[in-house]
Backbone as JSON, one array per atom type, in Angstrom:
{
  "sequence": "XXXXXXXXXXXXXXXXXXXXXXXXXXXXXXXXXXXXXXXXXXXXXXXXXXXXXXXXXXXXXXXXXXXXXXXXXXXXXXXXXXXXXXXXXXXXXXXXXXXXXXXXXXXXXXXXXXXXXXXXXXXXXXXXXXXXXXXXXXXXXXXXXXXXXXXXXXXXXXXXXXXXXXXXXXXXXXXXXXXXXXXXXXXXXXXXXXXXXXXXXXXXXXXXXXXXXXXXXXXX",
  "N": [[6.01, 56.62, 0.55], [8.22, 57.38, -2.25], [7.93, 59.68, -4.98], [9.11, 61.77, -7.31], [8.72, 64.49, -10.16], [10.65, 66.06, -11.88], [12.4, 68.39, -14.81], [15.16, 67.45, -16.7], [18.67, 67.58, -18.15], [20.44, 67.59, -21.29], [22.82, 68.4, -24.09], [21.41, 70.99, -24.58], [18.58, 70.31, -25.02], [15.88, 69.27, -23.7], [14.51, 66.89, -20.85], [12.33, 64.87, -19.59], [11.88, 63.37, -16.32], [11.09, 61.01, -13.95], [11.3, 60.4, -10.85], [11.35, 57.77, -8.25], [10.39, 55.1, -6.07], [11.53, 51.85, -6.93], [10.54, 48.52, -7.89], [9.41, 44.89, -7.99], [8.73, 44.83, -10.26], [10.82, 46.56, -11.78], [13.3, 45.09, -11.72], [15.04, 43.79, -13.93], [15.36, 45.18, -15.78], [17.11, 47.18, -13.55], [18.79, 45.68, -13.16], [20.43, 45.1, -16.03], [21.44, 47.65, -16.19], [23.52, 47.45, -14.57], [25.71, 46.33, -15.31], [25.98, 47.22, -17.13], [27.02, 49.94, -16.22], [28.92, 48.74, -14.58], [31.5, 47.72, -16.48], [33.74, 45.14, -16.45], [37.47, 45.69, -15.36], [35.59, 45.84, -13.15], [34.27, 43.69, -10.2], [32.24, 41.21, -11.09], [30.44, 39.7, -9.52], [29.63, 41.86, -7.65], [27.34, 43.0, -8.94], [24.06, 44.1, -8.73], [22.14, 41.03, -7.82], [18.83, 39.53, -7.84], [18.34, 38.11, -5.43], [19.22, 40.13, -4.06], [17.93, 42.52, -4.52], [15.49, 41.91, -3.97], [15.3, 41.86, -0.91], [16.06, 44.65, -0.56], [13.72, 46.21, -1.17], [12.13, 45.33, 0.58], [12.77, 45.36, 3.26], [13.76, 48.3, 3.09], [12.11, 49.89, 1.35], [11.69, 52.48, 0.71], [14.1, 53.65, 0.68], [14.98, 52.64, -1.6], [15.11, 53.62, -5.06], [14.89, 54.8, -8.02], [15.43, 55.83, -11.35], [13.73, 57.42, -14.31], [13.97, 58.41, -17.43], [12.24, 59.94, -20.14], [10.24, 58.1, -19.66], [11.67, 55.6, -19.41], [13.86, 53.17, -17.51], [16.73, 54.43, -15.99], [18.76, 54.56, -14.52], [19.66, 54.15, -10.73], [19.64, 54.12, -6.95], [20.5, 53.09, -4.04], [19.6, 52.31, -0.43], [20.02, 52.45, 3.3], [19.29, 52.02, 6.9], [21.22, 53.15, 9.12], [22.83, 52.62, 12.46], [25.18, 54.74, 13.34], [28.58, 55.27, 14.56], [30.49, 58.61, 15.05], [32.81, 58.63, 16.57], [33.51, 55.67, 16.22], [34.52, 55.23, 13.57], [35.49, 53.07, 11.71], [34.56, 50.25, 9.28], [33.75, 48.27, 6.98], [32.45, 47.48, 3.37], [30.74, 45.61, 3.09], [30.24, 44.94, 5.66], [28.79, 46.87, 6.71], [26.36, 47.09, 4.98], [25.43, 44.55, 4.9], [26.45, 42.57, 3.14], [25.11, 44.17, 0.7], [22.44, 43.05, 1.04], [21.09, 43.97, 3.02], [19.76, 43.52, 5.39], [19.99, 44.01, 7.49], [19.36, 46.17, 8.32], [18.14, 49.45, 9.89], [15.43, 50.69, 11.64], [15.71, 52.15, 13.95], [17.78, 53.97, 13.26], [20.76, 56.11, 12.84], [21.27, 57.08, 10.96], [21.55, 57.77, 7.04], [22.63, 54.95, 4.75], [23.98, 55.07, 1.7], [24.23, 52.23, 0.0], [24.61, 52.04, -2.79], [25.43, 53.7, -6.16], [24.14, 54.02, -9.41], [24.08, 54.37, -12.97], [22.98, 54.72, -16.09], [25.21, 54.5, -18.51], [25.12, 55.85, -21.27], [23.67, 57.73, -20.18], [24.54, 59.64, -18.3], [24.56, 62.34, -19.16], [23.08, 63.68, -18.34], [23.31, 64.45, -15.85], [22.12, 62.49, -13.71], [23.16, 61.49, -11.08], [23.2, 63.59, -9.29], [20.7, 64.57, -9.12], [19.47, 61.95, -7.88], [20.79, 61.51, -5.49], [20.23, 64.08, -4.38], [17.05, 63.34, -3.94], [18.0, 61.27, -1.87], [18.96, 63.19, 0.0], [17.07, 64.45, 0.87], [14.93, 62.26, 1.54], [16.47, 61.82, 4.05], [16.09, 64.41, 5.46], [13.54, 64.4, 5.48], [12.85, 61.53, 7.36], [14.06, 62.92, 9.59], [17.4, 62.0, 10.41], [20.0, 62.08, 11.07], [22.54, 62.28, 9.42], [23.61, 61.66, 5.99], [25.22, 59.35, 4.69], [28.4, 57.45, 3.15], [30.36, 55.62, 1.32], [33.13, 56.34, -0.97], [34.48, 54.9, -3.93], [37.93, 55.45, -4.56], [39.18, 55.63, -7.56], [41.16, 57.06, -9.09], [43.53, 56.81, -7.88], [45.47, 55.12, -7.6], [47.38, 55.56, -9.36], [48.61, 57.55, -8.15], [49.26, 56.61, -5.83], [52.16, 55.47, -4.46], [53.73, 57.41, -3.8], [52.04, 59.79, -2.76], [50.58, 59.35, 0.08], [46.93, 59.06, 1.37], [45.37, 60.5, 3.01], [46.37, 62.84, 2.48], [46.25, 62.79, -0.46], [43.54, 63.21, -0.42], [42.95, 65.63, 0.68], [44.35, 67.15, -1.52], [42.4, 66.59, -3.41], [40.18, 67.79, -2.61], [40.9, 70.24, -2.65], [41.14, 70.88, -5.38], [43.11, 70.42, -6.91], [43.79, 67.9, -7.17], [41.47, 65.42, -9.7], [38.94, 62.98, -9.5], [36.96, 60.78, -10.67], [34.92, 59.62, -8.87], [35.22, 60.74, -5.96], [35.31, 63.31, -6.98], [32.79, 64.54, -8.11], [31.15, 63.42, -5.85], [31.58, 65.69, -4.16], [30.91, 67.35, -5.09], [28.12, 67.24, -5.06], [27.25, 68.18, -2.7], [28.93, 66.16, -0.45], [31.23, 65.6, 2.53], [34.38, 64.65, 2.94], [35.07, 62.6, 5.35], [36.72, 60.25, 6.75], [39.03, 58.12, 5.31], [39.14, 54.84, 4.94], [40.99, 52.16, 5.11], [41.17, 48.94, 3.39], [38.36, 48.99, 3.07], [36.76, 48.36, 0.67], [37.27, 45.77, -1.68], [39.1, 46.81, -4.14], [41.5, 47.15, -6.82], [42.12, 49.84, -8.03], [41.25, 52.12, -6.32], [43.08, 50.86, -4.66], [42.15, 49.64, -2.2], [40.92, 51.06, -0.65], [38.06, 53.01, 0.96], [36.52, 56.61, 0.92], [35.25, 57.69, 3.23], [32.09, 59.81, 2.42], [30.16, 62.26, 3.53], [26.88, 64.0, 4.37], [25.45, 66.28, 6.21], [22.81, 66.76, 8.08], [20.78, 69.49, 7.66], [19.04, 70.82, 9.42], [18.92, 69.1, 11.63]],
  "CA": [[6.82, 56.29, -0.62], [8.96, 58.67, -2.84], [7.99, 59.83, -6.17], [9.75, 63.56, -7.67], [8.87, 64.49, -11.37], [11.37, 66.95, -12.43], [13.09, 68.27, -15.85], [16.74, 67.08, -16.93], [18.87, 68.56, -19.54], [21.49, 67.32, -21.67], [22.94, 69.17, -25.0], [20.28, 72.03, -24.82], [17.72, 69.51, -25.2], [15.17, 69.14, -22.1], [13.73, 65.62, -20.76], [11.11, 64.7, -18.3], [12.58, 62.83, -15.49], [10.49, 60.59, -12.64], [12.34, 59.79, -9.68], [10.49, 57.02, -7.65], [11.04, 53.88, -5.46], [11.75, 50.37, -7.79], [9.43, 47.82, -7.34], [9.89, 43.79, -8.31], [8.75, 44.99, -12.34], [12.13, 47.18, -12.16], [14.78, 44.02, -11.48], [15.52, 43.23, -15.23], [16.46, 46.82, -15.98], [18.38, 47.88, -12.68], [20.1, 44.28, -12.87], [20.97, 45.45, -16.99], [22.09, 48.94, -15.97], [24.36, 47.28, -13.64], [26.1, 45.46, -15.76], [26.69, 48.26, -18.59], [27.55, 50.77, -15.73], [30.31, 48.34, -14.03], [32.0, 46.51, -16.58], [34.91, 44.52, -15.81], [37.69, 44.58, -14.18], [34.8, 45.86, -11.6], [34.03, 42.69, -9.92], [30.55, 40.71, -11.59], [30.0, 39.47, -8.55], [29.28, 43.03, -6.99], [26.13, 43.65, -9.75], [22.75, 43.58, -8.11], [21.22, 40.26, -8.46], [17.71, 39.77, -7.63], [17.86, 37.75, -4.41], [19.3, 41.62, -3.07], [16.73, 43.58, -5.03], [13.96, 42.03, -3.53], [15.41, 42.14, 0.04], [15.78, 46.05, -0.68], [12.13, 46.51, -1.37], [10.93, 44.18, 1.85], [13.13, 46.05, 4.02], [13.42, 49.59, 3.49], [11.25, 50.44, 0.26], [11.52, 54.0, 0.64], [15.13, 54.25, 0.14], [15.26, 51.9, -3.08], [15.13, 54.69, -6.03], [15.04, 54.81, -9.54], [14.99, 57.41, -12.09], [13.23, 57.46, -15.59], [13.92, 59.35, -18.47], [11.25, 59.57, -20.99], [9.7, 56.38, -19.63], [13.19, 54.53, -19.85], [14.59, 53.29, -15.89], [17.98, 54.78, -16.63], [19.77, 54.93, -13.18], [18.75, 53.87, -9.58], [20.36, 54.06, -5.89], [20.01, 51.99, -2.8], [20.35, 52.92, 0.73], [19.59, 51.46, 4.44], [19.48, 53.34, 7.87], [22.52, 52.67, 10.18], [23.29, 53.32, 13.69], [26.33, 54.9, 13.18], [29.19, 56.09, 15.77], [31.03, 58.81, 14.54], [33.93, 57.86, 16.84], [34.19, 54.63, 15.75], [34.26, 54.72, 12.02], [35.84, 52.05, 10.82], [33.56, 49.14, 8.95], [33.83, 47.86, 5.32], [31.18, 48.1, 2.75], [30.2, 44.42, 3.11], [29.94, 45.0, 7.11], [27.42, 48.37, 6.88], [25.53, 46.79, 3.94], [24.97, 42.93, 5.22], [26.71, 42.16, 1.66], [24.6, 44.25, -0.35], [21.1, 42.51, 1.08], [20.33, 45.18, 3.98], [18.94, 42.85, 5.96], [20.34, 45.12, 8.9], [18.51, 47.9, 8.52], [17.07, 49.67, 11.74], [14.35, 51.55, 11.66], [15.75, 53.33, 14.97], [18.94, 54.32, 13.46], [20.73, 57.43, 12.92], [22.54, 58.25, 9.82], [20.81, 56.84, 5.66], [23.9, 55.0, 4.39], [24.25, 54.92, 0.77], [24.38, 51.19, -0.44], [25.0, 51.86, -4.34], [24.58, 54.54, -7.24], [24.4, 53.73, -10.61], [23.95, 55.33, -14.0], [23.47, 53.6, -17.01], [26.51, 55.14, -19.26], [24.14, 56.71, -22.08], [22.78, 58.74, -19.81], [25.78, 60.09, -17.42], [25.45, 63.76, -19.06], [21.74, 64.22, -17.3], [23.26, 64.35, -14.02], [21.29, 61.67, -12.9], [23.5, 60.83, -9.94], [23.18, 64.38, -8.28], [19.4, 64.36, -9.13], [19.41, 60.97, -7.12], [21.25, 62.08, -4.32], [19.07, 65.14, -4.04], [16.22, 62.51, -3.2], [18.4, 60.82, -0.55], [19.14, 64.33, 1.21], [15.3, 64.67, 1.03], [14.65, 61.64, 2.98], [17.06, 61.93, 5.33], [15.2, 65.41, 6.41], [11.96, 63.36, 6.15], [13.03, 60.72, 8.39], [14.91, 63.65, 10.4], [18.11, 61.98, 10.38], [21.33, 63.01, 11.53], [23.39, 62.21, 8.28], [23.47, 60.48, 4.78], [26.53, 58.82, 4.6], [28.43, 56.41, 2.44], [31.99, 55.07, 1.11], [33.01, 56.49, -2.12], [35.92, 54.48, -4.4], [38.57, 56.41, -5.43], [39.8, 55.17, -8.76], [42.61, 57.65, -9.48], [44.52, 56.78, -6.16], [46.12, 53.82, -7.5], [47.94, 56.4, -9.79], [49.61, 58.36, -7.39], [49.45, 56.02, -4.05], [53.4, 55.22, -4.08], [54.06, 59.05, -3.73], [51.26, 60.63, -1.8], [49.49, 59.25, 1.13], [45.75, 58.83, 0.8], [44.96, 61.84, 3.48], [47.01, 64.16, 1.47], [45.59, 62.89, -1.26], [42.22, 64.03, 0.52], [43.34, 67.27, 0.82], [44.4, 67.32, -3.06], [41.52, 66.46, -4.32], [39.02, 69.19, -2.15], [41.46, 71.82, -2.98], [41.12, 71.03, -6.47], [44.59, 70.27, -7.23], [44.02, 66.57, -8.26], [40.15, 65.43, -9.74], [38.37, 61.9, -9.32], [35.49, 60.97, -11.02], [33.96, 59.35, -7.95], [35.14, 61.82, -5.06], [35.59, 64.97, -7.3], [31.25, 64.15, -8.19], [30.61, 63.48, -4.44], [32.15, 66.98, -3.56], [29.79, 68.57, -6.33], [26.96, 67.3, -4.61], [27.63, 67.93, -1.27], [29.33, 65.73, 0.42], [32.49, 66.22, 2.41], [34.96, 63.53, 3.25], [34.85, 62.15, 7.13], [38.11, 59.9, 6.84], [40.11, 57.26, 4.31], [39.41, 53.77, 5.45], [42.0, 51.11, 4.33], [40.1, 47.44, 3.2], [36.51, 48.95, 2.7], [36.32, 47.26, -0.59], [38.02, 45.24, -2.57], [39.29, 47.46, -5.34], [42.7, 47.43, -7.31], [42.15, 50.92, -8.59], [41.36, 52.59, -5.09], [43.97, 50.43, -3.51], [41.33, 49.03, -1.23], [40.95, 52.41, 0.14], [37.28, 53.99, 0.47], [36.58, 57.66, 1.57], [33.61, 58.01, 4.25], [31.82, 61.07, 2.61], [28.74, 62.72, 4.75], [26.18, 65.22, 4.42], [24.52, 66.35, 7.59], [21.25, 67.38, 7.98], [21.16, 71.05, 8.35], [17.94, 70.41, 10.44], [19.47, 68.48, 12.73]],
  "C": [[7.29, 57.56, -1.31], [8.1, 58.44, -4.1], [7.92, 61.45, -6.34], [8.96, 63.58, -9.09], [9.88, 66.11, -11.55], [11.89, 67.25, -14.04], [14.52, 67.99, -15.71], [17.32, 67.89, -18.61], [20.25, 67.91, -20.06], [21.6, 67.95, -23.2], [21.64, 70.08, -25.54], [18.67, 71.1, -24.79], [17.06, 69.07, -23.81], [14.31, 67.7, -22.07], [12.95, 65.08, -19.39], [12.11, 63.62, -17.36], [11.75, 62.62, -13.95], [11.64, 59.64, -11.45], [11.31, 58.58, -8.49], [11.08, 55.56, -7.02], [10.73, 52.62, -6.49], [10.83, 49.77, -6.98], [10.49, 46.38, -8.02], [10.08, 43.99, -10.22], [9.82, 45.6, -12.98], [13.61, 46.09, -12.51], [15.41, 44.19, -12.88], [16.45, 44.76, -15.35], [17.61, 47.11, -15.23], [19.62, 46.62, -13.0], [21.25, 44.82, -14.45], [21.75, 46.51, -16.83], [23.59, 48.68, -15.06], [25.36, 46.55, -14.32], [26.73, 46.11, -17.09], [27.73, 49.66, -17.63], [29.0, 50.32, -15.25], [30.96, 47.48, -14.81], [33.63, 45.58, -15.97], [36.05, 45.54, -16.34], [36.51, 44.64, -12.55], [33.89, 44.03, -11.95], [32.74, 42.25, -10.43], [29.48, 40.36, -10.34], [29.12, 40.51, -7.29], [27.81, 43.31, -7.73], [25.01, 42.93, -8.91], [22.5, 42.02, -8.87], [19.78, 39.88, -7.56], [17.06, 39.03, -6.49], [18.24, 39.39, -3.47], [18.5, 42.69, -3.4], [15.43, 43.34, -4.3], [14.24, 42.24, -1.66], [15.62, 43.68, 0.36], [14.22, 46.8, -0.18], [11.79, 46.01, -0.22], [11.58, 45.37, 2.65], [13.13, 47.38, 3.85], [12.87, 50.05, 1.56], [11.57, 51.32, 0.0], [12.83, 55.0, 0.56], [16.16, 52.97, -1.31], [14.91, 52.62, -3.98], [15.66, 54.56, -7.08], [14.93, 56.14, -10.45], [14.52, 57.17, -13.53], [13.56, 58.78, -16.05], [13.62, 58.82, -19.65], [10.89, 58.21, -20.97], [10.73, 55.77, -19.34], [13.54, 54.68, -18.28], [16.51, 53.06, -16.58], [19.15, 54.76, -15.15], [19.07, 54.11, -11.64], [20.15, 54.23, -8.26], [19.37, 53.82, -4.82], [20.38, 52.52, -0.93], [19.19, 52.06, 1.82], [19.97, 52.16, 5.29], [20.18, 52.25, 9.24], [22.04, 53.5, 11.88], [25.02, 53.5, 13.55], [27.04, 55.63, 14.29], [29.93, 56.92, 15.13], [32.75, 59.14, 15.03], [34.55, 56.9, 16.59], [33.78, 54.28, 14.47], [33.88, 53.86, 11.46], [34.54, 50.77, 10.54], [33.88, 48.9, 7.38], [32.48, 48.01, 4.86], [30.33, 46.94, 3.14], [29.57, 44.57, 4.53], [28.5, 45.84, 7.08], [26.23, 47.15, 6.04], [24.88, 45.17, 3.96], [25.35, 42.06, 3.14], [26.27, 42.4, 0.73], [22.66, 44.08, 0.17], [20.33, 43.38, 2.23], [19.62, 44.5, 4.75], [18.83, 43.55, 7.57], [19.97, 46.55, 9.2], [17.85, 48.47, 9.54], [16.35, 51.06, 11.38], [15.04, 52.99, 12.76], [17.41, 53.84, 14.34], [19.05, 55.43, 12.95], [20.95, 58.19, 11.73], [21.94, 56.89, 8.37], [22.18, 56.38, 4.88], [23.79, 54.35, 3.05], [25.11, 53.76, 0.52], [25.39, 51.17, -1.76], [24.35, 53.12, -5.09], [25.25, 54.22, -8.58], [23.24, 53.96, -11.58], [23.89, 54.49, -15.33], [24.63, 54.52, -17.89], [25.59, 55.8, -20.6], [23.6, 57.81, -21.31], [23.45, 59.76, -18.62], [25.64, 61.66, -17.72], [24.17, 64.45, -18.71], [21.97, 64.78, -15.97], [22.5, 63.92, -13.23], [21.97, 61.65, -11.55], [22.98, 62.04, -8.48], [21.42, 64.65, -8.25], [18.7, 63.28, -7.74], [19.64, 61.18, -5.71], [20.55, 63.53, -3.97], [17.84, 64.45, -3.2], [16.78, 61.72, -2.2], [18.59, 61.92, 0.5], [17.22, 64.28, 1.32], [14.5, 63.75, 2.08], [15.29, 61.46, 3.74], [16.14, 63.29, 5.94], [13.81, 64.6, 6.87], [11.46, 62.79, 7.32], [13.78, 61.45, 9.66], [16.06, 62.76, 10.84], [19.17, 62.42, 10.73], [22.55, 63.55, 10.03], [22.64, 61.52, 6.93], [25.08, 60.48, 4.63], [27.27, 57.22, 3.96], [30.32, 56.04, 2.08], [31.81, 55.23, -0.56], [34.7, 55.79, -2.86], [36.56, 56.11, -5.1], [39.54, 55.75, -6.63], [41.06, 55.47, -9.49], [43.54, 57.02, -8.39], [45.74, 56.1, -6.65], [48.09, 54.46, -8.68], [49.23, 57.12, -9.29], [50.21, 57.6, -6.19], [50.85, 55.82, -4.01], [54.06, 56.47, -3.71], [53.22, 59.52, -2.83], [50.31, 59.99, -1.43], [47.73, 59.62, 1.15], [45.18, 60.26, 1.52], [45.31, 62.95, 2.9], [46.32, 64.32, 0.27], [43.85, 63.35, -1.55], [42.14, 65.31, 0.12], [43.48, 67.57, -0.79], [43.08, 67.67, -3.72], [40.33, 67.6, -3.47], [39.58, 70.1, -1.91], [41.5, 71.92, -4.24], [42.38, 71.0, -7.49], [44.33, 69.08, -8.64], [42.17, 66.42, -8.43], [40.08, 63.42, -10.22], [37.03, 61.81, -9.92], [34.08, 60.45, -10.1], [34.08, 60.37, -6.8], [34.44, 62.97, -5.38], [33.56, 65.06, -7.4], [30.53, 64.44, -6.91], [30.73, 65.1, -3.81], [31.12, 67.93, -3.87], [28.58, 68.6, -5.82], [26.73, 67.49, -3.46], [28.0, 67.47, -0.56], [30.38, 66.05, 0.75], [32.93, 64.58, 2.89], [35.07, 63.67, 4.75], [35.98, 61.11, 7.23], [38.42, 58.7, 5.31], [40.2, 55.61, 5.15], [39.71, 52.25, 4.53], [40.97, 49.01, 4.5], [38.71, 48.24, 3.53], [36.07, 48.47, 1.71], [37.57, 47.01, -1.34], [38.57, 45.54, -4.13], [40.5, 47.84, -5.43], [42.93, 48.9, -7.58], [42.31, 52.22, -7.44], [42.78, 51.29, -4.1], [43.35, 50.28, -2.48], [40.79, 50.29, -0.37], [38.9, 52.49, -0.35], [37.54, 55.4, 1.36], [35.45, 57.97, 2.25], [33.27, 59.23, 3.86], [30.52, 61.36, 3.35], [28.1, 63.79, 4.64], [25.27, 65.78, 5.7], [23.18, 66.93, 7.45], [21.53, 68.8, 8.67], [20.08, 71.54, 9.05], [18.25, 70.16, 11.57], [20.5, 69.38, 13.86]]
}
């Protein structure tokens, strides 16, 4: 099982910070956090509810993660271990993720694919997310892994998409031209983008678009 204790820091001010796998006594919280982090127009239907929390925990425990600050479960992220090809990309989020419930999880597979991360909005200037994702690169070495890999929305897109093509728009945004608050984040923490696949989720804002980003194991 995981558990980190580290410090966090927001306006000069320093705060204890346990990173650890959710259990069934977490639901109420992560389900609340989920629900302040996505409000509408993100879909309701997308917020954990607690027949996929507990299929998390049965199946892969050890990449269900939470984070406390000062006592308080302020954040969490979910993940499940794929066999992934990296010839044949394409898949939606619903496909990888068995709708959220991970029921497809393989022990023998190759690459830890980032389900969900979420933040409660009070607490966004901790840098919980890259904290979080720190503990997913961690067990991917663990589990010696090939990758951690996931589908990130892009929210600005919808902005520009009648003008510039989503690969370009690729290129924009990891030359620092244009900035995303879900890519430009992913970039910060290491990931790089691996392609632009059209219907990975159902999102007006990304124009259905996600971006496969990937961190490799530098082990591997």
């Amino acid at each position: 099982m995981y558990m980190k204790e580290q410090y966090v820091f927001k306006d000069e001010h320093i705060h204890k910070a346990v990173i650890r796998n959710y259990t069934e006594d977490d639901f109420d919280a992560l389900i609340s956090i989920q629900k302040k982090a996505f409000p509408p127009p993100f879909p309701s239907d997308l917020w954990w509810s607690k027949d996929q929390l507990i299929q998390h925990v049965l199946h892969f425990p050890l990449g269900s993660i939470c984070v406390e600050v000062d006592g308080k479960v302020v954040g969490s992220m979910t993940s499940l271990i794929v066999d992934f090809n990296p010839s044949d990309p394409h898949h939606t989020w619903e496909e990888m993720t068995d709708h959220g419930f991970i029921r497809n999880h393989n022990n023998n597979g190759n690459t830890l694919y980032i389900v969900d991360l979420c933040i409660e909005p009070d607490y966004r200037g901790f840098k919980l997310g890259k904290v979080l994702m720190d503990a997913m690169y961690e067990i991917v070495v663990h589990l010696q892994l090939d990758r951690l890999l996931g589908g990130g929305r892009i929210p600005t897109y919808h902005k520009v998409a009648k003008t510039i093509p989503i690969e370009e728009y690729i290129k924009k945004l990891t030359c620092g031209e244009y900035k995303d608050p879900v890519i430009t984040f992913l970039l910060q923490t290491g990931r790089t983008p691996l392609r632009a696949i059209k219907g990975y989720l159902e999102d007006e804002e990304s124009c259905d678009y996600g971006i496969l980003m990937e961190w490799k194991n530098p082990f591997k």
